[in-house]
C-alpha positions as CSV (number, residue, x, y, z in Angstrom):
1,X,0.0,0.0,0.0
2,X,1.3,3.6,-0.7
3,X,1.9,5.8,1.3
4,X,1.1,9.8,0.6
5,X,3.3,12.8,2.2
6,X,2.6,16.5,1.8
7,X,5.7,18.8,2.2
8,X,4.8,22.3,2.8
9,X,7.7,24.2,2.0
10,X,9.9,23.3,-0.6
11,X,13.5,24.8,0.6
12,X,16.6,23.0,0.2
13,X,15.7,21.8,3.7
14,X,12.2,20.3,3.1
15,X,13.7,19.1,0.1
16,X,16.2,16.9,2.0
17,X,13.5,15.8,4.8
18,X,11.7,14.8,1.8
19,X,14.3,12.6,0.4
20,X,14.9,10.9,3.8
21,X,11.3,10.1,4.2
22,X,11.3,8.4,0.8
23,X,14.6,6.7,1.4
24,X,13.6,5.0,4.3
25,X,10.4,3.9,2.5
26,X,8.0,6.1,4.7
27,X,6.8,7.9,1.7
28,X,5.5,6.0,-2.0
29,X,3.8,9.3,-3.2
30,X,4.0,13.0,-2.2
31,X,3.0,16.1,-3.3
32,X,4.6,19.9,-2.6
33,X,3.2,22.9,-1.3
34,X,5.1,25.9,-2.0
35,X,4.0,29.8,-2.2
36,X,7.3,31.4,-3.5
37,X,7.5,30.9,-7.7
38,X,11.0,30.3,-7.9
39,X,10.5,27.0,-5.5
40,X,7.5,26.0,-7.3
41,X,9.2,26.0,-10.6
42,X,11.9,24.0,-9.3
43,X,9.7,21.8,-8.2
44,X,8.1,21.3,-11.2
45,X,11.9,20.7,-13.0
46,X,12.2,18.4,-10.7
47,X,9.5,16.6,-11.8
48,X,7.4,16.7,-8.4
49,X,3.8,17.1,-8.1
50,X,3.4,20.5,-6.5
51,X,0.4,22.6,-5.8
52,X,1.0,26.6,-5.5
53,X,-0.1,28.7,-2.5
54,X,0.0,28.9,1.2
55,X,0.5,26.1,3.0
56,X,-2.4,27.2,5.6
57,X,-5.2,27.8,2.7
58,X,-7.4,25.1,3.2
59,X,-8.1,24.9,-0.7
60,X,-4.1,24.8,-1.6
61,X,-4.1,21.7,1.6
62,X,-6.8,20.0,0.0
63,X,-5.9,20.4,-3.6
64,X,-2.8,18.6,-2.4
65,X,-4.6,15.5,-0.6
66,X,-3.4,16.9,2.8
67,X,-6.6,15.5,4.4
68,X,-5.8,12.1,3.6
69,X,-2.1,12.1,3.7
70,X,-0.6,9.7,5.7
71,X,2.4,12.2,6.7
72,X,2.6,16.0,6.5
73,X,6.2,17.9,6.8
74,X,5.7,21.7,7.5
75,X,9.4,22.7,6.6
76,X,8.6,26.2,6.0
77,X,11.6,28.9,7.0
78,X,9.4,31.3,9.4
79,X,8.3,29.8,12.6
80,X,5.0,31.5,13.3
81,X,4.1,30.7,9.5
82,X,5.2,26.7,11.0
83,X,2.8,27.3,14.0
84,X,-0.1,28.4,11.9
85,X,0.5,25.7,9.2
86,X,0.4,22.8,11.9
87,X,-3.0,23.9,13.4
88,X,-4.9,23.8,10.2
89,X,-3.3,20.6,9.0
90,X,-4.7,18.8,12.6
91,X,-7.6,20.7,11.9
92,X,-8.3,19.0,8.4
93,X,-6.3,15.4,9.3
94,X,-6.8,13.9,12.5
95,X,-4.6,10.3,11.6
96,X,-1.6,12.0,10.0
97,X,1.7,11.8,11.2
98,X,2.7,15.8,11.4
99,X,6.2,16.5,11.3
100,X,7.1,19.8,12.1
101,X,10.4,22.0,11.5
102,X,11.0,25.0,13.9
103,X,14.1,27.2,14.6
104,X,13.4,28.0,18.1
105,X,13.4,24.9,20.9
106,X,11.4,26.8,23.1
107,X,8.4,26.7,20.9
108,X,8.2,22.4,20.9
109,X,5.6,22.7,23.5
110,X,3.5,24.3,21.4
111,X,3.9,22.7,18.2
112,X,2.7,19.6,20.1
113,X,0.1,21.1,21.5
114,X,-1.2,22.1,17.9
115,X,-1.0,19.1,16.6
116,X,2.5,18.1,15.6
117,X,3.7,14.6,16.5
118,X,7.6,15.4,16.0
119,X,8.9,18.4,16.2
120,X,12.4,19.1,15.0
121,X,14.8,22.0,15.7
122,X,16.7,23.4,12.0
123,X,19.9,21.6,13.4
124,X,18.0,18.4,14.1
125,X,16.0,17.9,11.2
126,X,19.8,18.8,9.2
127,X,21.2,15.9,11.5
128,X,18.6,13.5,10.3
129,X,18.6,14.3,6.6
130,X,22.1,15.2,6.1
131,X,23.2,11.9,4.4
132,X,19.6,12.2,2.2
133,X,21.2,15.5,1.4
134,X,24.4,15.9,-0.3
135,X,24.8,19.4,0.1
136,X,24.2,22.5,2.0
137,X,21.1,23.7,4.2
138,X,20.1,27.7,3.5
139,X,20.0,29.4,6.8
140,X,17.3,31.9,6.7
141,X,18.4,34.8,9.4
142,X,15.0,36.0,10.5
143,X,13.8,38.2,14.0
144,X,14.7,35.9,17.2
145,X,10.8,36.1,18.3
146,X,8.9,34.0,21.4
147,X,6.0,32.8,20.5
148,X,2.4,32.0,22.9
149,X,-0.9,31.4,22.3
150,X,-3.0,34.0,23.9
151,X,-6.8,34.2,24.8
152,X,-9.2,37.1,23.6
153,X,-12.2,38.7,23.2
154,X,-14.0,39.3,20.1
155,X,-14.0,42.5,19.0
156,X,-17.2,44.3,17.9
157,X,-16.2,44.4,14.3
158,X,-15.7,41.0,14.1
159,X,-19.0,39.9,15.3
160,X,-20.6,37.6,12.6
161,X,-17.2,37.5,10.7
162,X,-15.0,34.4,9.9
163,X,-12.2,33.6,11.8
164,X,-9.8,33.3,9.2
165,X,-10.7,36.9,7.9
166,X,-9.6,38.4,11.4
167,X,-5.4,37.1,10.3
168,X,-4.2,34.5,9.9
169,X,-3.2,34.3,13.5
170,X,-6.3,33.1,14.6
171,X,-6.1,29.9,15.8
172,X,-9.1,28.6,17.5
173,X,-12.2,29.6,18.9
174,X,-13.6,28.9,22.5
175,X,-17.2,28.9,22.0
176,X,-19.3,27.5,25.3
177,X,-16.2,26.4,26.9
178,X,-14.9,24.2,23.8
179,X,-12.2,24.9,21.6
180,X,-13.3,24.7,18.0
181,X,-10.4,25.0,15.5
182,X,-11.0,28.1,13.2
183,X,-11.4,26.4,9.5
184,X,-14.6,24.6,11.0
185,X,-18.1,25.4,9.3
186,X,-19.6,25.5,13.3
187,X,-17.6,28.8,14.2
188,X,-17.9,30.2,10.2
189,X,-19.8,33.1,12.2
190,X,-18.4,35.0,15.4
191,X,-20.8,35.4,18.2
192,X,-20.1,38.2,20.7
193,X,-19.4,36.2,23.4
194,X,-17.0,33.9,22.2
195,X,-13.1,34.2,22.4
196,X,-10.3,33.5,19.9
197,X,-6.8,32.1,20.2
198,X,-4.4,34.0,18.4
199,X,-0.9,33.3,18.2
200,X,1.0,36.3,20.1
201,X,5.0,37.3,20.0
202,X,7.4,39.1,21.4
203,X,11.0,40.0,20.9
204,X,13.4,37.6,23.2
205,X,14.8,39.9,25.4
206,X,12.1,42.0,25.9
């Protein structure tokens, strides 16, 4: 039986996560997710099924079989762009096994607790692919950032409005007491009382 991966990001990275995935016979099939043109052209060189657009757009996730995939790699470069990624793929696959590529290890916590089921750090996911490889990791340099989930209240211009359409930072909703995950069709309307979680950061050091 095959076996599907999705890999959201297509950086020399994902690339080589990819690779070891496939080498160790993990993944039969696989499809790309990339937003940046010069990435999705390569991919396409390369003779890879890829579908363009963000890797958090629920019609880009599900044009690429994300909600049947048996594992999903979010190997994107930005970590709060990682954060949001991993809560709508648990959203839209319960069963898949979510790997998840962060820069900062203070944020594993939190990538578990959005769904991933490994979380790497930049340096370990190099360690484990770096055979797969054969050459060079990009290093992105990028705002050192710490990153919570906070709770709040909806504002009055966002009453009867769509999660996703108040940023893409939005995360969940708490309506009656229950977390709901923002893509589903029960919260597609805000109601005054309920709160959102939103993904929140601050500079380290501050």
């Amino acid at each position: 039986m095959g076996s599907h991966t999705v890999l959201i990001g297509y950086s020399t990275r994902g690339r080589a996560l990819l690779a070891a995935l496939c080498g160790d016979g993990r993944a039969t099939d696989f499809t790309v997710i990339d937003a940046d043109p010069e990435r999705v052209e390569q991919a396409v060189l390369d003779g890879v099924n890829v579908v363009a657009g963000s890797g958090w757009s629920l019609r880009v996730l599900w044009a690429a079989a994300a909600h049947v995939a048996d594992h999903v790699v979010v190997a994107v470069t930005d970590d709060a762009m990682a954060l949001r990624i991993t809560s709508v793929v648990r959203s839209l696959n319960e069963t898949a096994v979510v790997i998840t590529v962060v820069r900062r290890t203070e944020l594993r916590d939190l990538i578990e607790f959005l769904g991933a089921d490994h979380v790497l750090t930049a340096d370990q996911a190099d360690e484990w692919t770096l055979t797969a490889a054969g050459s060079a990791f990009e290093h992105v340099e990028v705002p050192d950032l710490a990153w919570v989930v906070a709770e709040r209240a909806v504002r009055s211009d966002e009453i009867g409005c769509a999660p996703l359409t108040c940023g893409h930072q939005v995360l969940a909703v708490v309506r009656d007491g229950r977390r709901v995950w923002a893509e589903d069709p029960a919260v597609a309307a805000l109601r005054g009382d309920d709160r959102l979680l939103v993904l929140s950061s601050v500079p380290v050091g501050d």
